[in-house]
Backbone bond lengths (Angstrom), bond angles and torsions (degrees), N, CA, C in turn:
res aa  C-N    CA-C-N  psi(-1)  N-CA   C-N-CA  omega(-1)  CA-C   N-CA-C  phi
1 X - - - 1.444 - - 1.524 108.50 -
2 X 1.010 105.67 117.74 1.988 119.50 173.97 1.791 114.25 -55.68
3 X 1.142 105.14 151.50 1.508 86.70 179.11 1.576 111.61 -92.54
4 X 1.209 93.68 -178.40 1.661 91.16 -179.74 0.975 125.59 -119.14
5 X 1.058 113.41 139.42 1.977 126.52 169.23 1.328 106.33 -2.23
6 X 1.702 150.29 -179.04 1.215 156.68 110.71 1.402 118.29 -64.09
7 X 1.614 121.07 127.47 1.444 118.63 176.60 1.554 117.90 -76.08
8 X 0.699 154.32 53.80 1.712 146.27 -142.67 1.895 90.14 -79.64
9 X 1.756 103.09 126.82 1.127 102.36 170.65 1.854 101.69 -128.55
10 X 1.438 102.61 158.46 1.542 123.05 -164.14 1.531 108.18 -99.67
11 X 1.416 108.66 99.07 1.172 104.07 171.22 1.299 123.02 -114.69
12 X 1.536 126.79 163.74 1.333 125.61 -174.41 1.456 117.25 -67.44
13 X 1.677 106.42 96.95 1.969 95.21 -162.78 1.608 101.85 -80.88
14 X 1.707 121.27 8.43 1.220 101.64 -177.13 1.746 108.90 -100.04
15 X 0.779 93.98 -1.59 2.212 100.07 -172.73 1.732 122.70 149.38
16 X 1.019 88.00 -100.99 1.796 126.09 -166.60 1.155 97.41 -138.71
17 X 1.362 130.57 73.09 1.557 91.16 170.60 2.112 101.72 -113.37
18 X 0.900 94.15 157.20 1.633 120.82 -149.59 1.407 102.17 -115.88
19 X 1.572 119.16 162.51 1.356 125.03 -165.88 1.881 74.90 -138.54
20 X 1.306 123.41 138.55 1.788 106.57 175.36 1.906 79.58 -133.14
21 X 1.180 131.91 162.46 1.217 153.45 168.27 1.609 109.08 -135.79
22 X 0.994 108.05 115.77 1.455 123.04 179.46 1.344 131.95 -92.80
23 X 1.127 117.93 139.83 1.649 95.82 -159.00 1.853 101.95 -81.83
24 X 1.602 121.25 -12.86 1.666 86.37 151.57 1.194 142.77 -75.42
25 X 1.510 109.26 21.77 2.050 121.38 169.11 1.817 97.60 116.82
26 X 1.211 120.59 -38.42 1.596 129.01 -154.27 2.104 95.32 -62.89
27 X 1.100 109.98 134.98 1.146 115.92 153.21 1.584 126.36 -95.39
28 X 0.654 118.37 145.17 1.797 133.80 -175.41 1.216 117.66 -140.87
29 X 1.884 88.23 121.52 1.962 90.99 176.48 1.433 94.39 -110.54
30 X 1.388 105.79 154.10 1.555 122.29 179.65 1.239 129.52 -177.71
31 X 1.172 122.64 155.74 1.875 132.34 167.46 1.210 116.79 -53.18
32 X 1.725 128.63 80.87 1.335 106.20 -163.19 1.895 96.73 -85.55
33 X 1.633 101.02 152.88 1.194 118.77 -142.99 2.163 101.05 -121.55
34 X 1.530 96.05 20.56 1.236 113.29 -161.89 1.428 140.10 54.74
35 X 1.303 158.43 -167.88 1.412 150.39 -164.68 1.620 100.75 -87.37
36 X 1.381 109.07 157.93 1.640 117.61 176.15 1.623 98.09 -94.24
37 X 0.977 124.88 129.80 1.169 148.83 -166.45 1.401 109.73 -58.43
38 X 1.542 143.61 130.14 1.303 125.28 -170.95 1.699 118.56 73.61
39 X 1.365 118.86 -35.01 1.017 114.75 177.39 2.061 114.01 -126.50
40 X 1.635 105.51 165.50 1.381 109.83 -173.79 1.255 95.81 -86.09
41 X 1.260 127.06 89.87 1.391 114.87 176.19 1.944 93.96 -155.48
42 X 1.426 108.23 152.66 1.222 106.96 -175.28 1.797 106.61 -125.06
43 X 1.352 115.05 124.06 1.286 142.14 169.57 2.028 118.85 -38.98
44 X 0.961 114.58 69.64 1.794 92.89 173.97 1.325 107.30 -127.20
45 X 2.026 98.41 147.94 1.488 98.56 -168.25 1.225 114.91 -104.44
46 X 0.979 140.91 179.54 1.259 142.03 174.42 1.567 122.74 31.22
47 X 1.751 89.14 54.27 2.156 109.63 -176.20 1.507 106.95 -70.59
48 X 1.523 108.02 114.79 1.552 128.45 151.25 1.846 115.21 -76.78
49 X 1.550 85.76 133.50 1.348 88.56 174.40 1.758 102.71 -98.08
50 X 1.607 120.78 127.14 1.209 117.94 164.95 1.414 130.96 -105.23
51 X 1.271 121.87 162.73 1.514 142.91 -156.02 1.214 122.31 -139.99
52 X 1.542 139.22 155.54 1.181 101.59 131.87 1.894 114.08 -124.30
53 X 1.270 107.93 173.17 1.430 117.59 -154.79 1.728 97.88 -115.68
54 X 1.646 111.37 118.80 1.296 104.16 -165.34 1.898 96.92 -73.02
55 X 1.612 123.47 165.21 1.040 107.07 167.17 1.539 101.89 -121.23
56 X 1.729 107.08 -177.94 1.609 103.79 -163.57 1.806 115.57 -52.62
57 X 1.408 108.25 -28.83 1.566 114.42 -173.84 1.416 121.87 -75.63
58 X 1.328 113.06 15.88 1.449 134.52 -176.29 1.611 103.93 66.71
59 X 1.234 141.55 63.83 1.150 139.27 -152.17 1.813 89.15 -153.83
60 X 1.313 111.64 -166.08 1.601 114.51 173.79 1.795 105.48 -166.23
61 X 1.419 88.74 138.44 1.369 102.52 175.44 1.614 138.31 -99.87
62 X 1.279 145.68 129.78 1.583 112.03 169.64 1.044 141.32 -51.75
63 X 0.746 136.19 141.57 1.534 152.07 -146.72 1.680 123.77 -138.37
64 X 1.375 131.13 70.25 1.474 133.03 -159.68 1.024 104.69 -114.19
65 X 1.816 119.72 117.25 1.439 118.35 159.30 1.265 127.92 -109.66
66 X 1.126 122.00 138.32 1.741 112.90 176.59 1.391 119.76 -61.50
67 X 1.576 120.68 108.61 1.353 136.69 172.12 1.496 122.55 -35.31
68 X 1.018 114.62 -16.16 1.864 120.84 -179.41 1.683 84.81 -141.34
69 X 1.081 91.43 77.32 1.931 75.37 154.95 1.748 114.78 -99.21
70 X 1.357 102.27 -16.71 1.587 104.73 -176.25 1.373 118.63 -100.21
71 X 1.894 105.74 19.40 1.606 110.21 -153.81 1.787 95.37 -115.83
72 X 1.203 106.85 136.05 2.112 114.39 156.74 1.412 92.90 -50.52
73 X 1.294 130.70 -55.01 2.129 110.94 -156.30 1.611 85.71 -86.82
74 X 1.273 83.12 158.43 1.848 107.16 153.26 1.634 105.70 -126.01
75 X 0.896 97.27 68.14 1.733 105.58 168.09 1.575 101.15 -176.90
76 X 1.933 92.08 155.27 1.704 91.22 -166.58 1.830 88.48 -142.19
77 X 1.332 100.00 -179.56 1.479 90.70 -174.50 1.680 114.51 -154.67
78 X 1.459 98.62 99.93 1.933 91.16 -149.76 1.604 79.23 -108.21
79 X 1.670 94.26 154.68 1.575 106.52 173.50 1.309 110.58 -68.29
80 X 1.370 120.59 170.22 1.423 144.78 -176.36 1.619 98.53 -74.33
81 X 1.506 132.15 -33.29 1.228 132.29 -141.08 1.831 91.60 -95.19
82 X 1.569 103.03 -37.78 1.473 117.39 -168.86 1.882 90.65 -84.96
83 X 1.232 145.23 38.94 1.188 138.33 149.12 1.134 126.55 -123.59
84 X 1.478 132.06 125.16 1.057 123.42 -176.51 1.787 130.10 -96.56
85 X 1.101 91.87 -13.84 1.679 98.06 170.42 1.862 95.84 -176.77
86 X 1.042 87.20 147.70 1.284 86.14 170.38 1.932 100.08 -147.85
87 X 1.716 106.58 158.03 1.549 109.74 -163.15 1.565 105.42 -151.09
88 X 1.299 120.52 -145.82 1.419 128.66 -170.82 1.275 83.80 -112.75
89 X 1.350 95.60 169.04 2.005 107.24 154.86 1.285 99.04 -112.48
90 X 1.623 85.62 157.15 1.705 124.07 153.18 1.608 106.68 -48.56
91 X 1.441 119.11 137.31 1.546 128.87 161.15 1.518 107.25 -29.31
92 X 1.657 130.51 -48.28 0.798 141.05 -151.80 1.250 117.23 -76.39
93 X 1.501 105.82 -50.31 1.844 113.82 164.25 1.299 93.95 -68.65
94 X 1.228 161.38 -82.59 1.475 163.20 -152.71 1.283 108.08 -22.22
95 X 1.882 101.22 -61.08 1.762 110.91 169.62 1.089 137.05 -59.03
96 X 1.651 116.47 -28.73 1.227 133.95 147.52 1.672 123.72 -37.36
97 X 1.405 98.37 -71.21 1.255 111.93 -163.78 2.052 100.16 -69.00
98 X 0.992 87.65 -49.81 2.322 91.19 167.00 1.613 100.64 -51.37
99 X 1.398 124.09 -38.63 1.475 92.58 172.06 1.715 124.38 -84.54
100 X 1.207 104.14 9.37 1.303 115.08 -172.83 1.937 106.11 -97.78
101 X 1.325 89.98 -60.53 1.736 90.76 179.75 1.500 105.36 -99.26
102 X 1.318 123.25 -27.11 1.719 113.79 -146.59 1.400 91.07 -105.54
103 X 1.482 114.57 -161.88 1.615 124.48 -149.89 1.754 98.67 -97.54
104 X 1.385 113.92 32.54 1.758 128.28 167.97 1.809 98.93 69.07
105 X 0.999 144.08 9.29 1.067 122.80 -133.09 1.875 82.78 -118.97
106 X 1.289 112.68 120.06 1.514 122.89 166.74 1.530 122.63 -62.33
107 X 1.094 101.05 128.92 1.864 102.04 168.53 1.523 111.57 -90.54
108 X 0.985 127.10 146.92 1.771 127.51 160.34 1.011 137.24 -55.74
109 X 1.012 143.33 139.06 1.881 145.13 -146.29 1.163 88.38 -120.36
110 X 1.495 132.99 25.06 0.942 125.53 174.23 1.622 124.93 -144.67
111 X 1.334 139.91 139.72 1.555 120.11 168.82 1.130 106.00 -61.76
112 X 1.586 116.13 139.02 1.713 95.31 154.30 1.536 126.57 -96.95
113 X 1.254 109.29 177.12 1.822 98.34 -165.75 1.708 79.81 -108.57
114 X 1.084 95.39 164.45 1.412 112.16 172.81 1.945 114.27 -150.57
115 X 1.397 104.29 108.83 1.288 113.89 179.13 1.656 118.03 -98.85
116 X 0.747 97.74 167.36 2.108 116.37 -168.67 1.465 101.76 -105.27
């Protein structure tokens, strides 16, 4: 029997991180940090507010700011009622947001192939 390939699988090395849409329009990426105990309200840390930012070529860019930049906590705590969906992210916000909180380090937008 031949040996086999290595499986390399991609996991989220920063947490939870979460896409939340709010029903006043704002999107928010973040570490969700699970429910507050006793109450309907959901825990995320270190919430980016996202955008996007048109650029000069009529095109648009991402755009991520840190939601408490002027705050002591990095954690916020919005009710269940004030969310309207919340999901995974795209690689793209992920990479974003890792250069924002996590150790800068980009993942690939891509599988790689690997031949013998």
């Amino acid at each position: 029997m031949g040996a086999q390939a290595p499986i390399f699988i991609l996991e989220n090395i920063m947490g939870n991180i979460r896409l939340f849409r709010l029903i006043s329009g704002e999107e928010i990426v973040g570490e969700e940090d699970g429910t507050v105990p006793g109450m309907a309200k959901r825990a995320i840390k270190n919430p980016c507010l996202i955008g996007l930012m048109p650029t000069p070529t009529g095109g648009a860019t991402l755009n991520m700011q840190p939601l408490l930049l002027f705050s002591d906590t990095k954690e916020i705590k919005i009710k269940e009622d004030h969310i309207l969906y919340d999901t995974g992210v795209d690689i793209k916000i992920l990479n974003k947001y890792n250069e924002i909180f996590g150790s800068g380090i980009v993942i690939a937008q891509q599988t790689p192939t690997f031949t013998r």
